[in-house]
N, C-alpha and C positions, 0 to 999 in steps of 0.2 A: 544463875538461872537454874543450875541442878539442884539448891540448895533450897529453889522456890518448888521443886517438882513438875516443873512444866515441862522438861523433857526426861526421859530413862536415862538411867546413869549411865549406864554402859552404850551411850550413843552420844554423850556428851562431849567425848574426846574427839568420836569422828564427826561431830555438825563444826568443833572447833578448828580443827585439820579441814576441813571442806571451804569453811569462810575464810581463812588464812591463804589457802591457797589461792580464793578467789583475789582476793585483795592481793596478792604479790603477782598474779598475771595481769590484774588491773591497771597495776605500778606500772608491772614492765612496759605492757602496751603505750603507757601513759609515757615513759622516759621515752622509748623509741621515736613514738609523735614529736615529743620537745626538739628528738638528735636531730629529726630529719628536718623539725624548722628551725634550726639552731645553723644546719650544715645550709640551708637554703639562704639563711640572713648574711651569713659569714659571704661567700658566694658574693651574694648580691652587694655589699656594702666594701667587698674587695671592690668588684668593679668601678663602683662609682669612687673609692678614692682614686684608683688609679688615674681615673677618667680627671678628678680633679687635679690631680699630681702633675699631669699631661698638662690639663688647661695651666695650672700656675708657671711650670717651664715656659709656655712660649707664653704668655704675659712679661715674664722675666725678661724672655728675650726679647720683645717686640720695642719692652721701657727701654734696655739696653741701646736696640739700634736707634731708636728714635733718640735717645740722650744722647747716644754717639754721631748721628744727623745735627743735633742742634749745637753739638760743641763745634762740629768740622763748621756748619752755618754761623756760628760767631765767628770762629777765627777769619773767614773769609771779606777780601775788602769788597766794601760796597758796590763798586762800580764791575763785579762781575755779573 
């Protein structure tokens, strides 16, 4: 653009230093947003595996004691 004369030479350096700088606190602002939904998802997606991790244990256990019900009920004679 200095080379088209639309701006003074000797301001070209500092319009280029001003929009540069606007752009790298635009980033930052912009990364900071991403950390804070980033840190909010992580958060949020711990919990519910947990929650599922929890639910699949006592599933496990539930199949468990009920397969260990139905084996003691097979071995058992009929007329109890």
């Amino acid at each position: 653009m200095g080379h088209l004369g639309l701006f003074r030479q000797d301001l070209l350096n500092a319009y280029r230093i001003t929009v540069e700088y606007t752009r790298a606190q635009a980033n930052d602002e912009l990364m900071q947003s991403l950390q804070d939904l980033e840190q909010k998802d992580a958060a949020l997606f711990e919990r519910l595996h947990d929650e599922w991790d929890q639910n699949r244990d006592q599933a496990e256990a539930l199949r468990s004691t009920l397969g260990f019900k139905k084996m003691l009920l097979a071995g058992m004679p009929n007329d109890v």
